[in-house]
VOKOL-103697 format. One record per atom (N, C-alpha, C, CB): y, z, x; atom name. Coordinates in Angstrom, 1 decimal. Last residue first. Glycine has a CB too. Example, Ala and Ser with C-alpha at 12.3 -4.5 7.8 and 13.67 -1.06 7.14 Angstrom:
<site py="-2.2" pz="7.1" px="12.8" name="N"/>
<site py="-1.1" pz="7.1" px="13.7" name="CA"/>
<site py="0.0" pz="7.9" px="12.9" name="C"/>
<site py="-0.6" pz="5.7" px="14.1" name="CB"/>
<site py="-5.7" pz="7.8" px="13.2" name="N"/>
<site py="-4.5" pz="7.8" px="12.3" name="CA"/>
<site py="-3.3" pz="7.8" px="13.2" name="C"/>
<site py="-4.5" pz="9.0" px="11.3" name="CB"/>
***
This chain:
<site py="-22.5" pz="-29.4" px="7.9" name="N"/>
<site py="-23.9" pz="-30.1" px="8.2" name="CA"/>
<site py="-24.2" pz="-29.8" px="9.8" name="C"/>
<site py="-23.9" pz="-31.9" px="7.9" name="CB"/>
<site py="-20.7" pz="-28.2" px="6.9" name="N"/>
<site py="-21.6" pz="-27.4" px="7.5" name="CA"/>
<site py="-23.0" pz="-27.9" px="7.3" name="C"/>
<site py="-21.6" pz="-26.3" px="7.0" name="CB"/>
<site py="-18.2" pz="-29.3" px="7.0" name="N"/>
<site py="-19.1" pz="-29.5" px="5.8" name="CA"/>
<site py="-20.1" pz="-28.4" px="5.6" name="C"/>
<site py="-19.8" pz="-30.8" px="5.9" name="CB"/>
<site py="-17.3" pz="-29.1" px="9.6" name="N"/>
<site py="-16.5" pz="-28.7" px="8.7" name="CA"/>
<site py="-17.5" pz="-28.3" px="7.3" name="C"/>
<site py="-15.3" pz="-29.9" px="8.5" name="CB"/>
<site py="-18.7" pz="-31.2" px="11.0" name="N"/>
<site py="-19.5" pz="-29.4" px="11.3" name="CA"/>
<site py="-18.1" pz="-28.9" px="10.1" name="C"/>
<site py="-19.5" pz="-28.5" px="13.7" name="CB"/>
<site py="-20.7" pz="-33.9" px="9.5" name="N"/>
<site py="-19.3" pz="-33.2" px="9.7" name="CA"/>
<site py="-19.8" pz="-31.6" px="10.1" name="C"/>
<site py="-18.3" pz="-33.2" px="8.2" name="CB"/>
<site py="-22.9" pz="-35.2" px="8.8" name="N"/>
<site py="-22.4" pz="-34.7" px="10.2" name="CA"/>
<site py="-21.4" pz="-34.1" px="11.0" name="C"/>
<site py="-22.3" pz="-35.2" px="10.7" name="CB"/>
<site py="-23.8" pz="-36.0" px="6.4" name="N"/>
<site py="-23.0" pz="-36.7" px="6.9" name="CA"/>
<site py="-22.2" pz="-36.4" px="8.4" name="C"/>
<site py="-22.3" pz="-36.9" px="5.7" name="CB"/>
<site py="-25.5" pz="-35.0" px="4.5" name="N"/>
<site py="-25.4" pz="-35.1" px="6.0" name="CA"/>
<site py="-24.9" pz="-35.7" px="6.4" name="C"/>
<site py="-26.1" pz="-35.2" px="6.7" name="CB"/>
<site py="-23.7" pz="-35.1" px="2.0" name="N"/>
<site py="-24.5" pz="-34.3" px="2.9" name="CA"/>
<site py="-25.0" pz="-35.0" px="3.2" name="C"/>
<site py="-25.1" pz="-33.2" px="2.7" name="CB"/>
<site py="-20.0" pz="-35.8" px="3.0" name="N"/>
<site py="-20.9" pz="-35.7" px="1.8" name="CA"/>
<site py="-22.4" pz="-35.2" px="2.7" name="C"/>
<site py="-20.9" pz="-37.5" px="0.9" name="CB"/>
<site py="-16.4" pz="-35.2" px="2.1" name="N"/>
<site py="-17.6" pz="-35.2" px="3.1" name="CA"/>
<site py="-18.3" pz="-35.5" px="2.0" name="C"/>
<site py="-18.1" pz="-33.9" px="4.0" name="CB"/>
<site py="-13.3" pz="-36.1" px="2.8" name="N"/>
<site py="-14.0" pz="-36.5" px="1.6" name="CA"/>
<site py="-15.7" pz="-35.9" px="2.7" name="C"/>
<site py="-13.7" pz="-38.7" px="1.0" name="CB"/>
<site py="-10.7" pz="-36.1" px="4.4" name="N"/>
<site py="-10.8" pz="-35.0" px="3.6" name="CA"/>
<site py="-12.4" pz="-35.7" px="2.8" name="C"/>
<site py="-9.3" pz="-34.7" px="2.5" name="CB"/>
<site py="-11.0" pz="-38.2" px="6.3" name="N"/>
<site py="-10.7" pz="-36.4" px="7.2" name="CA"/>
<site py="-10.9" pz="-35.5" px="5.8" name="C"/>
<site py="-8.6" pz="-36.1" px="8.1" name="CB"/>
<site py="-12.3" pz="-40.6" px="5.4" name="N"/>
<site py="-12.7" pz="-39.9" px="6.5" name="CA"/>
<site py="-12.1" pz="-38.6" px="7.1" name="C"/>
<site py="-12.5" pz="-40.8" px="7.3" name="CB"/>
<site py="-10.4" pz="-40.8" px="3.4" name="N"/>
<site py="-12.1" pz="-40.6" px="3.0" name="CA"/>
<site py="-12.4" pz="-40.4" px="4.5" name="C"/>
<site py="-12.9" pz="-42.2" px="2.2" name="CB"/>
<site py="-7.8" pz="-41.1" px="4.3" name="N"/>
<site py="-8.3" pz="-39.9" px="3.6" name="CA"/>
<site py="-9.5" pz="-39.9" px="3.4" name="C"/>
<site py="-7.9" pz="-39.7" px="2.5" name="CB"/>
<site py="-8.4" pz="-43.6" px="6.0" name="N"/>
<site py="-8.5" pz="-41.9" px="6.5" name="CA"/>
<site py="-8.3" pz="-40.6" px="6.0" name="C"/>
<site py="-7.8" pz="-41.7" px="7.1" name="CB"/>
<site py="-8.3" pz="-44.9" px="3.7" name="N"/>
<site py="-9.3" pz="-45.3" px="4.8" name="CA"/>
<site py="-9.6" pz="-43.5" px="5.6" name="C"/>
<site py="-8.3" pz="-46.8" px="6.2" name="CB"/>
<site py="-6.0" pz="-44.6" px="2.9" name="N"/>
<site py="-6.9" pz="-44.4" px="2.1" name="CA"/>
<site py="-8.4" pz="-44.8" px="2.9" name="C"/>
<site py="-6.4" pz="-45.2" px="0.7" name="CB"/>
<site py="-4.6" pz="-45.8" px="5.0" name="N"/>
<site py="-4.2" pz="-44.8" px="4.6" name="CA"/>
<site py="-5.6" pz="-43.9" px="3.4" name="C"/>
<site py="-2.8" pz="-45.1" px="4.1" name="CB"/>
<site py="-5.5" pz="-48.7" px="4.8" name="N"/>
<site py="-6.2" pz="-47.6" px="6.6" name="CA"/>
<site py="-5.5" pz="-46.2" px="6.3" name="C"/>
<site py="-5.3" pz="-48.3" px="8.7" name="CB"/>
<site py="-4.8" pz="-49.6" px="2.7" name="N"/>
<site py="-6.5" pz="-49.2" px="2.9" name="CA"/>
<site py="-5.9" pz="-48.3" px="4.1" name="C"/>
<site py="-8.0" pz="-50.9" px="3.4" name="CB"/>
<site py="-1.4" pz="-49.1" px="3.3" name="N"/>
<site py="-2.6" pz="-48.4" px="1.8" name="CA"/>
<site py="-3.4" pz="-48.6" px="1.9" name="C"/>
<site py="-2.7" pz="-48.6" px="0.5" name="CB"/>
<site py="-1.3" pz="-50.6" px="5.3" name="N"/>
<site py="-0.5" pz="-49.0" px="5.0" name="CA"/>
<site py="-1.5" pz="-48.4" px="4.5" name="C"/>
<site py="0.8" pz="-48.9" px="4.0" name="CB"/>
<site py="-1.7" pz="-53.3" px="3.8" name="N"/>
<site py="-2.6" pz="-52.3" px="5.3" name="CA"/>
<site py="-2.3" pz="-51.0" px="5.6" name="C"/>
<site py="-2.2" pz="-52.8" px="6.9" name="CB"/>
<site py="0.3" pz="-53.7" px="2.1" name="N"/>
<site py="-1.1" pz="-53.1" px="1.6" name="CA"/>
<site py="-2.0" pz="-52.7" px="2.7" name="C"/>
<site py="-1.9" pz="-54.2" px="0.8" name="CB"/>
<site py="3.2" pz="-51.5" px="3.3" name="N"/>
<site py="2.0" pz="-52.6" px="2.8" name="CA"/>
<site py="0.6" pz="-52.1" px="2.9" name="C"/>
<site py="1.9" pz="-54.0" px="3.7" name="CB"/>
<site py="4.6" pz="-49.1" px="0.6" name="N"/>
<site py="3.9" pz="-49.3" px="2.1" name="CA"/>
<site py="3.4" pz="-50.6" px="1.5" name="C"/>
<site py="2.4" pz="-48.1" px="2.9" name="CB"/>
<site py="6.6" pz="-46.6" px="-1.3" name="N"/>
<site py="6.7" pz="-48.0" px="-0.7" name="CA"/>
<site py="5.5" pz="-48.3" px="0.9" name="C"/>
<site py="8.6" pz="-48.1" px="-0.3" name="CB"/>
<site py="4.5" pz="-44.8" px="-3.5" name="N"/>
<site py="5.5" pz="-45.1" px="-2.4" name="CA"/>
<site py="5.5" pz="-46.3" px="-1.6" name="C"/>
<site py="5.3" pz="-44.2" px="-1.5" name="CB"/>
<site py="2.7" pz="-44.9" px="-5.0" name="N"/>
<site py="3.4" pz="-45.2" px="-5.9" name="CA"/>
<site py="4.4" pz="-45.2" px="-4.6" name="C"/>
<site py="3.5" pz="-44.3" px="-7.2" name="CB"/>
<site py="0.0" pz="-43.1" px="-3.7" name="N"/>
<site py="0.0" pz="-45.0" px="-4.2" name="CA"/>
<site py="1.6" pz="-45.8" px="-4.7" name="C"/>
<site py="-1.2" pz="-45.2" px="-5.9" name="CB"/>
<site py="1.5" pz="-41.7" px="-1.2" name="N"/>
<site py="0.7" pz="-41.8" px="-2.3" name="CA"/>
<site py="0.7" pz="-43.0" px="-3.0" name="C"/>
<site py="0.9" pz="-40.8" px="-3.2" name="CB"/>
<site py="0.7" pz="-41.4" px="2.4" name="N"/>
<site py="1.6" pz="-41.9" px="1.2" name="CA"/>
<site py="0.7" pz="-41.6" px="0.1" name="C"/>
<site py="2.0" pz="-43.5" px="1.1" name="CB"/>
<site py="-0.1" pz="-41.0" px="5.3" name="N"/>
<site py="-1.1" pz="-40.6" px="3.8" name="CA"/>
<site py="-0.3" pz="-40.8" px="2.8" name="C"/>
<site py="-1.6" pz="-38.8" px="3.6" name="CB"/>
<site py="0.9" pz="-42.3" px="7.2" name="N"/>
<site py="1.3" pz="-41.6" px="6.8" name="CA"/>
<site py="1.0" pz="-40.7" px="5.7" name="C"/>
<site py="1.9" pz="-41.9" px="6.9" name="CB"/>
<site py="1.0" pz="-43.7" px="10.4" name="N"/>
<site py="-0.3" pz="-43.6" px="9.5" name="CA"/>
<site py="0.4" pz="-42.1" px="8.7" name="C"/>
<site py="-2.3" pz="-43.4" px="10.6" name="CB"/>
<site py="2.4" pz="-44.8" px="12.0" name="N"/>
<site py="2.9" pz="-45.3" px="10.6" name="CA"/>
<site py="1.6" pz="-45.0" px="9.5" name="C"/>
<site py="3.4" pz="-47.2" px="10.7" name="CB"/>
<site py="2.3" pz="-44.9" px="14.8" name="N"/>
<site py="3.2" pz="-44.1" px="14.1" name="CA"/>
<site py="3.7" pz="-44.5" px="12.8" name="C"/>
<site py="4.3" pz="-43.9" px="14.8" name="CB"/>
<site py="0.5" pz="-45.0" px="16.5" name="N"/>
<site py="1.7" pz="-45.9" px="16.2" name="CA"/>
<site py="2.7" pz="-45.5" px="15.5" name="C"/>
<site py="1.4" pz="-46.9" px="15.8" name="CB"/>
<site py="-1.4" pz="-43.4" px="16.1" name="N"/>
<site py="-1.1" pz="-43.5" px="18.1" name="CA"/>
<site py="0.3" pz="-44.7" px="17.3" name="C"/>
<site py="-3.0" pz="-44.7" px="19.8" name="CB"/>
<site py="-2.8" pz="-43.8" px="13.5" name="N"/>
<site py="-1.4" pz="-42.7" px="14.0" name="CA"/>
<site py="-0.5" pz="-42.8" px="15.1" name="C"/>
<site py="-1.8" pz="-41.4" px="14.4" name="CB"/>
<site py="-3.7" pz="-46.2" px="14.1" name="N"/>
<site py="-2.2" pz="-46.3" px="13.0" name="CA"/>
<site py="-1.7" pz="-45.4" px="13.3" name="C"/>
<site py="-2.3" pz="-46.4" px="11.4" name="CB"/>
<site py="-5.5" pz="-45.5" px="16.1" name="N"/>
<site py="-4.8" pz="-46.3" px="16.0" name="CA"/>
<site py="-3.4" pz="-46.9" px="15.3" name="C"/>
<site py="-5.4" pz="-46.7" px="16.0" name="CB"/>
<site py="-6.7" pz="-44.3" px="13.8" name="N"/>
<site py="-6.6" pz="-42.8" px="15.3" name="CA"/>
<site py="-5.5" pz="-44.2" px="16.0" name="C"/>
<site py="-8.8" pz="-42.1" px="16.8" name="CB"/>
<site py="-8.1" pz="-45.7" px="12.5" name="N"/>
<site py="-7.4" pz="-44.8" px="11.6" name="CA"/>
<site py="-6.6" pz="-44.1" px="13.2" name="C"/>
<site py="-8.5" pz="-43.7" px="10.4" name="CB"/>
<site py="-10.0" pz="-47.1" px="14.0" name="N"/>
<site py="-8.5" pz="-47.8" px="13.1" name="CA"/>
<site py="-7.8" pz="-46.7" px="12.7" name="C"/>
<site py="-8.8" pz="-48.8" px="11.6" name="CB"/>
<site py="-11.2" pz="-45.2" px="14.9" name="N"/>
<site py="-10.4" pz="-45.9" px="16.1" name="CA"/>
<site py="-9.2" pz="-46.7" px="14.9" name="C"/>
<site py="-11.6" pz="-47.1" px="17.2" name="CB"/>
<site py="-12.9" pz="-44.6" px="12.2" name="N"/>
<site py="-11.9" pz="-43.7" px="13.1" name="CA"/>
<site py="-11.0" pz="-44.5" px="13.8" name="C"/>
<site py="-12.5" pz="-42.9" px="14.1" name="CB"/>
<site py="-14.2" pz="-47.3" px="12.2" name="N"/>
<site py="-13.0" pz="-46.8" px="11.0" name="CA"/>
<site py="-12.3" pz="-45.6" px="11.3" name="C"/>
<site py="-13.6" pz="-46.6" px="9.7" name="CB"/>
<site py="-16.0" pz="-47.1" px="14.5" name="N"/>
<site py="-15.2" pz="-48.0" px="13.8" name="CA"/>
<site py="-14.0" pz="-47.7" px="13.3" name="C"/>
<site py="-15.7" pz="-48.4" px="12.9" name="CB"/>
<site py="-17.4" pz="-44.8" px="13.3" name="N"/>
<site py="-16.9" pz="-45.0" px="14.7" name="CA"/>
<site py="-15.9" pz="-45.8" px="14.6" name="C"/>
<site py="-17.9" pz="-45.5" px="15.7" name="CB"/>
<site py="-18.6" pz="-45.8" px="10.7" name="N"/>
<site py="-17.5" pz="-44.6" px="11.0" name="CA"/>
<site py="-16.8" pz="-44.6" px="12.0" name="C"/>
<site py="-18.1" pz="-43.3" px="11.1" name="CB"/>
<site py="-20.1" pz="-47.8" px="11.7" name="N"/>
<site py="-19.2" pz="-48.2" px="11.1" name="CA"/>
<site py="-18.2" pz="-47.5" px="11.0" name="C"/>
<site py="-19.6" pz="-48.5" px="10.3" name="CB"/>
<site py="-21.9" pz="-46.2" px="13.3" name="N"/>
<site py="-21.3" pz="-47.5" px="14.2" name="CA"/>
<site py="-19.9" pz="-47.3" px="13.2" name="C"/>
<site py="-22.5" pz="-49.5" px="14.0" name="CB"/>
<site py="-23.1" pz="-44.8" px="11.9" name="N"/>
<site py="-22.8" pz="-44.2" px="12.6" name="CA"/>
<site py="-21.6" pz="-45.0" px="12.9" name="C"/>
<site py="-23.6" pz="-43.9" px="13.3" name="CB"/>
<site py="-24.3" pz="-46.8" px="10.0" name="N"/>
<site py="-23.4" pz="-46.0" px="9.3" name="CA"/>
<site py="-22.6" pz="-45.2" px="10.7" name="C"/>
<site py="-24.2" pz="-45.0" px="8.1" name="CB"/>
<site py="-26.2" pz="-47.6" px="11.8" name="N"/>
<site py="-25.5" pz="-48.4" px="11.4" name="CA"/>
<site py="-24.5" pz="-47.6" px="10.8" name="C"/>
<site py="-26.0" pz="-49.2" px="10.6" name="CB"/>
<site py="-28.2" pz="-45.1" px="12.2" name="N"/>
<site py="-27.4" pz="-45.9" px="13.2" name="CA"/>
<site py="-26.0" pz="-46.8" px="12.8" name="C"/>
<site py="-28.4" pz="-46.8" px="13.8" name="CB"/>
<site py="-28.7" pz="-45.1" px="9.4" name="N"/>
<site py="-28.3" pz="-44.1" px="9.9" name="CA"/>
<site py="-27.2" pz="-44.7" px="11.4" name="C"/>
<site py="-29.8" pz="-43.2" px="10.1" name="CB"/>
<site py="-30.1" pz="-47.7" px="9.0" name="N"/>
<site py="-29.2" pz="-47.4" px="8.3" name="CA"/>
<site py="-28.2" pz="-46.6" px="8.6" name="C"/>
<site py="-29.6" pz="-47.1" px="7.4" name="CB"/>
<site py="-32.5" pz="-47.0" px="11.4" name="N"/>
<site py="-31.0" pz="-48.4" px="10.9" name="CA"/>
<site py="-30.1" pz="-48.0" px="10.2" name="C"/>
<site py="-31.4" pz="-49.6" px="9.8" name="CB"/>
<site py="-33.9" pz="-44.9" px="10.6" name="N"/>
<site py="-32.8" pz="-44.8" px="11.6" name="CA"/>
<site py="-32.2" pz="-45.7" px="11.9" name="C"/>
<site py="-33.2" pz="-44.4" px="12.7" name="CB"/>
<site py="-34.7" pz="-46.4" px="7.7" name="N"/>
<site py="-34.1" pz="-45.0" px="7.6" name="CA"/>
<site py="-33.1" pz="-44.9" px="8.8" name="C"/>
<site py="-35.3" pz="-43.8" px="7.6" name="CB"/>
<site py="-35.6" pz="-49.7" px="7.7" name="N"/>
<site py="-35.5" pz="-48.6" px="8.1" name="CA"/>
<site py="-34.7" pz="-47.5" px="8.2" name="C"/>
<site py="-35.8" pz="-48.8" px="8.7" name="CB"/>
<site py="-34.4" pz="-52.0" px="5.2" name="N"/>
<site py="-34.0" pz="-51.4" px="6.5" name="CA"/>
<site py="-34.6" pz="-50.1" px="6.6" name="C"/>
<site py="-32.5" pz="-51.3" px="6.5" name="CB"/>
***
């Protein structure tokens, strides 16, 4: 794969995995638990889904928090 594939593609997929994550809050059950608290297992990826998307960066990854 070409470099602006990959790049594009990863764009897409983030995009993606926000609207799921921005979707469990708009409902009211996205609650960052910790592994040992009661949730289903969809609780626990789209919870651990959105910790790697609001606390985890990496470089360039485009975050202006990061200071990319």
């Amino acid at each position: 794969m070409a470099p602006d594939y990959d790049a594009e593609y990863e764009r897409r997929i983030e995009r993606h995995a926000n609207r799921v994550v921005d979707a469990a809050f708009d409902e009211g059950w996205l609650t960052f638990l910790t592994e040992d608290e009661p949730q289903t297992s969809l609780q626990r990826a789209i919870n651990e889904l959105a910790g790697n998307l609001r606390f985890k960066h990496f470089d360039g990854d485009g975050c202006l928090e990061h200071g990319e």
